[in-house]
N, C-alpha and C positions, 0 to 999 in steps of 0.2 A: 357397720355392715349388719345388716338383719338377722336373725337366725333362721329365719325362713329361707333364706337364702343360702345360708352355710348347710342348712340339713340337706339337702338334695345334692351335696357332695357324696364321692364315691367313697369314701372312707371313714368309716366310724372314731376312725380316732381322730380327724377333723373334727369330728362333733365334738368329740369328749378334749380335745384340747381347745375347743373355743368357749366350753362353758366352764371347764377350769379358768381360763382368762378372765370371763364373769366373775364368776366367784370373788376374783380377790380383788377386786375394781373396786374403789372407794364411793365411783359414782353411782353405784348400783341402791335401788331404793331399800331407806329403812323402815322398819316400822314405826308408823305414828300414835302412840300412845293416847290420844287427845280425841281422835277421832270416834264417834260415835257410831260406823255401822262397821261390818266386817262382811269380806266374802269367803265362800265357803265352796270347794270345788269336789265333786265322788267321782271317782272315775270308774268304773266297771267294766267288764269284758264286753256286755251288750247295751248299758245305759250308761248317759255321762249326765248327770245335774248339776248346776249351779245357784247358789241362794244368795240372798243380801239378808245379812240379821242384825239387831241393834246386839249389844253387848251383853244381854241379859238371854241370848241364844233365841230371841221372838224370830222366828223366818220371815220377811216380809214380802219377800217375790222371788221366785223359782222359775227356769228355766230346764227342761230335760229336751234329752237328743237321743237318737240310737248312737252307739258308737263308731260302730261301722267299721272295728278295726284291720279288720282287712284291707285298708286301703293307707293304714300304715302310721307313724307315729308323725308327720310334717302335716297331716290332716286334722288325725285328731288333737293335736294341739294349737292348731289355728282354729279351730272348732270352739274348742275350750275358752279358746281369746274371742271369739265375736258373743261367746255365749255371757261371759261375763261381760262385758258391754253393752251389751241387750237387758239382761239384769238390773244392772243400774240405772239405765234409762227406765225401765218401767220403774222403778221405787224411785224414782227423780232423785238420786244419789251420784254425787260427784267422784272424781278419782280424793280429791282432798276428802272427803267425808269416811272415806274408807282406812281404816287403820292396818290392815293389810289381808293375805289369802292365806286360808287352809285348806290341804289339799290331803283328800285319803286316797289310797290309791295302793293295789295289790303291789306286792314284793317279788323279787328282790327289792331294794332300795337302799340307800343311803342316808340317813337324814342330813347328813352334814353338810354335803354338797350338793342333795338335792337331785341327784341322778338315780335313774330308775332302769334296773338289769334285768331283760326280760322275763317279764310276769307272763304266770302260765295263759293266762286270757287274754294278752295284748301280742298280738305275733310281730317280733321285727323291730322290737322297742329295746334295741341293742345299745344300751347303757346312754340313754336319753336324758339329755339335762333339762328336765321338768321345771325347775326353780328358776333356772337361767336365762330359760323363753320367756316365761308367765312373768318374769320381774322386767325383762325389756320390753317386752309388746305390751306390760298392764303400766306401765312404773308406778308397780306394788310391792310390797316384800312380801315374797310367798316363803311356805314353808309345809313341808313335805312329809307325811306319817304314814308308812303301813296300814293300811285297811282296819288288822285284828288291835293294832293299837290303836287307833283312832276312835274306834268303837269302845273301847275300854273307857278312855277318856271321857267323850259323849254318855255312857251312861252310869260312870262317876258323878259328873258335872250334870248333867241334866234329868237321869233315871234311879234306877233301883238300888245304884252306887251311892248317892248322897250322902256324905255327914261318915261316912268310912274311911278310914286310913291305909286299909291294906285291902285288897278285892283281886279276886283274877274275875277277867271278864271270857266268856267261853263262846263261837261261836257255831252251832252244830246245824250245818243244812249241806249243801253239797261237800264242804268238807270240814274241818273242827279242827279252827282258828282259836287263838287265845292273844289276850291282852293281861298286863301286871300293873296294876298298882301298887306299890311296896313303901311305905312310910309312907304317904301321900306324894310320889312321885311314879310316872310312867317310869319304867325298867326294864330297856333296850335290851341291854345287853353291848359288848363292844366292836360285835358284828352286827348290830340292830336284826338281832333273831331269834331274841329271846321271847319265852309264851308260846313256843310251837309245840302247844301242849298235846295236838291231835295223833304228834308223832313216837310220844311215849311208849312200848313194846307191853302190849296186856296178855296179848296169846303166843307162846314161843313157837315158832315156825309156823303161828297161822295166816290168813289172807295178804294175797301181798299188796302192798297200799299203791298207790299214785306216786308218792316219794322213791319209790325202790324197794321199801324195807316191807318185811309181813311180819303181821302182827299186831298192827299199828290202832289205837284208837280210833284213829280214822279209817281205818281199813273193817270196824266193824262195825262203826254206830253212827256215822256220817247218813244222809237220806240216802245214794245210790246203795250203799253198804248193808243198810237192815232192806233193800226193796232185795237186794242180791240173795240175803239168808231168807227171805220171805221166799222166793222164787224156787231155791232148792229144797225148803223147808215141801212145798208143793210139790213136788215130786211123788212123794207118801202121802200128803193129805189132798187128795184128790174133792173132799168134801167140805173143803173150806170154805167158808163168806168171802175171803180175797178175790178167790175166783166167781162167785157170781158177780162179785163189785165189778169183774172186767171180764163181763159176760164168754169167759175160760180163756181168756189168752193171759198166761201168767205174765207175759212177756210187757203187760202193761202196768203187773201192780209195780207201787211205788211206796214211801215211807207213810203217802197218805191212808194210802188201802189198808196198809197193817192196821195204823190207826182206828180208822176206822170200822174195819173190822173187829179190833179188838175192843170196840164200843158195844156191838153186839156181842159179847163172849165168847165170840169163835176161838178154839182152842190153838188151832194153829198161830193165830195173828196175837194171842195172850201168853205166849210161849217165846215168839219173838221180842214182845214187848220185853218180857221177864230177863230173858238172856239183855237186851241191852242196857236194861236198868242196871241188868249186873256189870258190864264191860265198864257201861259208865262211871258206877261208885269203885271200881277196882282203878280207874283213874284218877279220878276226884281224892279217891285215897291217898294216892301219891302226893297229889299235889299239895293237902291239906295237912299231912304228915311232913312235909317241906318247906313249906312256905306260912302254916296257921295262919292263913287269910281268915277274916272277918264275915268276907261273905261270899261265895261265887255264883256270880251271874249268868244265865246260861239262854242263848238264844233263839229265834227261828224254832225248829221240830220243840221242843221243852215246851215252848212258849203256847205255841196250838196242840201239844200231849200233854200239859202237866198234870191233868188230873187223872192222866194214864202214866209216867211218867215216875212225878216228882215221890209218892210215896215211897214204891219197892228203890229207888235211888237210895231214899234217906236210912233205906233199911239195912240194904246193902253196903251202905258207907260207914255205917253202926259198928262192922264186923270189920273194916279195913283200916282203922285210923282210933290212937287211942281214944281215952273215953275224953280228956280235957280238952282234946283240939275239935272234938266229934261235939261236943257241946259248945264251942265258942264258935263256930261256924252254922251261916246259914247258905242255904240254896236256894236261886229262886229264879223265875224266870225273868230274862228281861224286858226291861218296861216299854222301849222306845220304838219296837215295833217296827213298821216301815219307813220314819222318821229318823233314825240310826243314820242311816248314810248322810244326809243333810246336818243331823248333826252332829255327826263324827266330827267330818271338815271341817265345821264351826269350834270346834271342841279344839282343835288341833292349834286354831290361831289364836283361842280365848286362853291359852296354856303359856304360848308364846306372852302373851299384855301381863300374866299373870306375874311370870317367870323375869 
């Protein structure tokens, strides 16, 4: 029986009892080690992509779709199955040629069985067996990572990470995600929720985040976060470059306007920078005082500010973190840029051939 067909039952625990059934089926596909390409699946709240890559992470044919989630998780995972078979047909690549799927894709989730407990961006994806479909409808063996891990991975394996052993991966744009490298292995955690470094407590009873709590990393240096402090910073600097950038409607700057503003020296938007440099190394402190990572990678907003940025960070992090771990550590932006999600996914099954 399809799952396509099971999912349009009235009951979620129908679903979730047929893909536990998957799960432990013998005849469900293995990975094949021998095989020379891999597919690589992103899932997004608004994009969904699919790639075919040889094993050295080369992408050789892409596939993207809007996601359209609103119209629910029996969609977008038939979506995902014609997308990958469209894929492969353009790189004239067989099911045999394929060694199996990686898939990143927002959290909650499971890695172990492959079920996905709704993620803030996918509405109605009420403990969805993502592995269970994509391995009957492709017969591939899929395998399933957290977004912030998957990226970690990808720019281990492919980026700024390389030749490192221990790295947190950071991601800062709408919200600030993290990944862990620890001895040279991803580090879950045994709830696979570990690296939720965005949620760390920097300001005591200040801003309250998206999670519930205030105070939160994220709640001060994420993009909506500094566009937020930028906005009330407005209030008193009525003569700031922010607002001519949005000819006076505050209501429009954004993390870019800071930026940019703060390219011109406007005082207001080099005030916010400063204050987030600081939130940042008061975290990065933590983390580095914890964990003596090697190197942390930090992406998105860092990547397009770091020569606004990366300096008052490294200054800032001088003062939070002794001097031996403040010297064996570097920060830097990461490398892989809009490429990250393609090859997060790829990262995630090249981990699996590895492992």
């Amino acid at each position: 029986m399809p799952v396509s067909a099971i999912i349009h039952g009235e009951h979620v625990s129908r679903f979730t009892h047929y893909a536990s059934r998957m799960l432990l089926s013998a005849s469900m596909p293995q990975i094949n080690k021998d095989a020379p390409y891999l597919i690589g699946i992103d899932i997004g709240g608004t994009k969904l992509a699919v790639v075919v890559a040889d094993r050295h992470g080369q992408v050789i044919q892409k596939v993207r779709r809007p996601t359209e989630a609103m119209r629910g998780p029996d969609a977008v995972v038939r979506m995902l199955c014609e997308m990958s078979r469209d894929v492969m047909a353009l790189a004239s690549v067989s099911t045999e040629e394929v060694a199996g799927i990686g898939v990143s894709c927002g959290g909650p989730l499971d890695t172990s069985t492959g079920i996905v407990y709704s993620p803030p961006n996918l509405p109605d994806w009420e403990a969805v067996p993502l592995k269970a479909w994509l391995e009957e409808e492709l017969q591939l063996a899929a395998y399933i990572e957290n977004d912030a891990n998957a990226g970690a991975l990808a720019e281990w394996l492919f980026g700024a990470g390389r030749g490192y052993q221990t790295l947190v991966y950071m991601t800062m744009s709408t919200g600030i995600g993290g990944g862990l490298i620890l001895d040279g292995r991803l580090f879950r955690g045994p709830g696979d929720v570990a690296g939720e470094v965005g949620h760390m407590t920097i300001v005591a009873d200040g801003p309250k985040c998206g999670c519930g709590k205030y105070g939160c990393l994220e709640a001060l240096c994420s993009g909506p976060s500094i566009a937020r402090r930028a906005r009330e910073l407005l209030q008193t600097e009525p003569a700031s470059f922010m607002l001519k950038l949005t000819d006076g409607n505050s209501d429009l700057v954004t993390a870019k306007t800071v930026m940019d503003a703060a390219r011109q020296d406007d005082p207001a938007a080099l005030r916010i920078v400063n204050e987030t440099a600081r939130y940042m190394a008061i975290g990065l402190g933590n983390i580095v005082n914890i964990l003596n990572p090697q190197i942390i990678i930090i992406g998105t907003i860092l990547v397009k500010a770091h020569d606004l940025l990366l300096a008052p960070i490294r200054d800032y992090l001088r003062r939070e973190t002794w001097e031996r771990v403040y010297d064996m550590v570097q920060i830097v932006p990461a490398e892989l840029g809009d490429a990250v999600g393609d090859l997060a996914a790829i990262a995630v099954i090249q981990q699996k051939l590895a492992g």
